[in-house]
N, C-alpha and C positions, 0 to 999 in steps of 0.2 A: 504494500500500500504506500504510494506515495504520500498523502499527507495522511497521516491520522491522528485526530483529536479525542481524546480519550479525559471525560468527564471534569472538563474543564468550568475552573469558577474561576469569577472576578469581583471582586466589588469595590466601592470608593466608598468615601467620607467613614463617618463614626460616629454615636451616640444616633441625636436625631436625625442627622442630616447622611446615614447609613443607607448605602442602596446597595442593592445584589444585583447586579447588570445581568451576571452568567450563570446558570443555578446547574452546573456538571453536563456540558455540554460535550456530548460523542460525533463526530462526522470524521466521513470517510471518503479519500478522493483520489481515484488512480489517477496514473502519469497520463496528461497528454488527455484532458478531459476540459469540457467548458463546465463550469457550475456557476448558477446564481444561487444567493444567497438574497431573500427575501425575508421582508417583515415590516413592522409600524414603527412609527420612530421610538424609541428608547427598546425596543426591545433586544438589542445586544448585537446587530448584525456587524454595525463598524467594531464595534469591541472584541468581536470575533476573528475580524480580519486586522483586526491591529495585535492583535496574543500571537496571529499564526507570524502574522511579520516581524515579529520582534518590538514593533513600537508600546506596545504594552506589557506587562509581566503579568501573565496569569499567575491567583493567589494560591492554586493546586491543580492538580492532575498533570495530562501527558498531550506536548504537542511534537510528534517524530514527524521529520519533515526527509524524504527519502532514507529516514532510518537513521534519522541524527534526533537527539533530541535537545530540543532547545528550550524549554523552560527550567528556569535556571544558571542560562547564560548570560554573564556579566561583560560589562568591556569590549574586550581585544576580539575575545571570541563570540560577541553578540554581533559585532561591528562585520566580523568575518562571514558569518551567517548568513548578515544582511546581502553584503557584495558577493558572496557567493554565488546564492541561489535566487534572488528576488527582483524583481522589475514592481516599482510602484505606481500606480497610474491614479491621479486625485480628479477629484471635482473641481479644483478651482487652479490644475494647473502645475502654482508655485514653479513658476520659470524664472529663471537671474531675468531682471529687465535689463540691467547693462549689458546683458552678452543676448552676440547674433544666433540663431537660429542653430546654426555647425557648431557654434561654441558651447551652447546651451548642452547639446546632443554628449558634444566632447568633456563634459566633466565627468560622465559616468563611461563613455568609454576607456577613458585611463583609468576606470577602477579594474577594469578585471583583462585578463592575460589574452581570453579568446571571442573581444568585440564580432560584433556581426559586422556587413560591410558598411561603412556610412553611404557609399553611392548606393548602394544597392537599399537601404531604409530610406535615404531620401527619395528615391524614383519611385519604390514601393508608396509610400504615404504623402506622397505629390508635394513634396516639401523643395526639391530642385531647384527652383527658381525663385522661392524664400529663403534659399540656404544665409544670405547674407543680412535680412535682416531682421529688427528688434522686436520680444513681444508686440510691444504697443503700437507697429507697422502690421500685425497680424489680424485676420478675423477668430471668434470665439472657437472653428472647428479646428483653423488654422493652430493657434497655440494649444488645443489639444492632440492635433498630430504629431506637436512637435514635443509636448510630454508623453506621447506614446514611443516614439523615436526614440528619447531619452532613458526609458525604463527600459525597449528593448536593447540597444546595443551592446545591451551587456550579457544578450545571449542571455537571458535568466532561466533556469527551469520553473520557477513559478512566479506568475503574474498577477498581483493582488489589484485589484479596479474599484475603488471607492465609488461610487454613484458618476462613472466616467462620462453619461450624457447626460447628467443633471443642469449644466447650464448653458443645451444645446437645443436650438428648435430641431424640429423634429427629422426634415430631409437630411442635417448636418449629425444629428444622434444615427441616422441609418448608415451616412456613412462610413463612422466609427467602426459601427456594429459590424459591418460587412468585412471593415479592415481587420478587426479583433479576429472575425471568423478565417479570413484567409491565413494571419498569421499563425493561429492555432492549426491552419493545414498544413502550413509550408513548412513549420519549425519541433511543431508537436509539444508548444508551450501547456504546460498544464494552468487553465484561467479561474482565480476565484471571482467573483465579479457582484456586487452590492449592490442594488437596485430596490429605487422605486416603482418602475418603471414595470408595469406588470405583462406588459408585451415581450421581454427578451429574454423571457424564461423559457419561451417558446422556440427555441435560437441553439438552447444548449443542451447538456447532454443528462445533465447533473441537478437536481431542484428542491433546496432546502430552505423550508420555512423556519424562523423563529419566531415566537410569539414568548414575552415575558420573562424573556432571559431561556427559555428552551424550545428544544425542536421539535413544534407541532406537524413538518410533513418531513418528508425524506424520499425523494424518488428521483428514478432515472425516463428520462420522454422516450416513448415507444416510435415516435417519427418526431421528427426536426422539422422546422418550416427554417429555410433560407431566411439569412438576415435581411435581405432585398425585398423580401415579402411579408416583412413583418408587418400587421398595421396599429393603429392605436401609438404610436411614438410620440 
């Protein structure tokens, strides 16, 4: 099993202000899968995929991530983890505004030893003829191509998507979706993928409900609809 989550808890604050986001949370995700992760807001979906990524420390149990386990890892070896195995893809971006588009792409290619090709993700994600310039020269789908660019290059084996076409109309959210899907054919990226978005469940392989910190569904789609034929975006 490539990712598996085994009875995982989180909570914040203390006294009154104490909340249980994760109430022993199990999923299970082979290599080379698309899944979405659905649910209502507070019910624990980003906090899910913030334990798997490292950016949060789960308060118990087991997240082995191709049979590494990482909760529990501090430092050097949390940071290694991170660039090892991960591509982040956010809702709102978080691109350097002072660097160009290549440059942007080029901070996390110098993270790891075996980049994908930059000509070959920029031709891929239509970013060629933006290569040189600044977020704030870009459109909304524009700087999200180029934060997908930036997670991929690093060749990741797992691609974590925060709510990735939360702040995209709709024909601009299909393109995404259609890009996510070619690259999960071309590269055999395993995608965990957080949405609102109750059409792109229909997209992937993989379909896990939370509700209140646990998992009220757990299933794999018996047919796929193409990300092109999605409707409701």
């Amino acid at each position: 099993m490539f990712v598996d989550v085994s009875n995982v808890k989180k909570s914040y604050g203390e006294g009154g202000s104490f909340i249980e986001v994760l109430k022993g949370v199990s999923v299970k995700v082979e290599q080379g899968e698309m899944c979405v992760i659905q649910g209502t807001s507070g019910s624990g979906k980003s906090t899910l995929l913030n334990c798997i990524g490292g950016l949060d420390e789960a308060d118990s149990g087991s997240i082995s991530i191709a049979g590494k386990e990482i909760v529990g890892l501090k430092g050097e070896k949390l940071s290694d983890y991170r660039r090892d195995n991960l591509g982040f893809i956010f809702q709102f971006y978080n691109l350097v505004p002072n660097l160009t588009v290549r440059e942007n792409i080029q901070v996390c290619e110098y993270l790891t030893d075996n980049p994908l090709s930059m000509k070959e993700l920029l031709d891929v994600l239509g970013l060629k003829e933006h290569a040189n310039k600044f977020p704030s020269q870009l459109s909304g789908g524009q700087q999200q191509r180029c934060a997908i660019a930036r997670a991929l290059i690093k060749n990741p084996k797992l691609l974590l998507c925060d709510e990735p076409t939360g702040a995209l109309d709709s024909k601009t959210s299909r393109d995404i979706l259609v890009l996510l899907e070619k690259i999960n054919a071309a590269y055999g990226t395993t995608m965990m993928i957080v949405t609102h978005n109750n059409s792109i469940k229909n997209m992937v392989d993989h379909v896990i409900y939370l509700k209140d910190g646990e998992i009220s569904k757990d299933y794999y789609n018996e047919s796929k609809i193409p990300a092109d034929q999605l409707e409701d975006l």
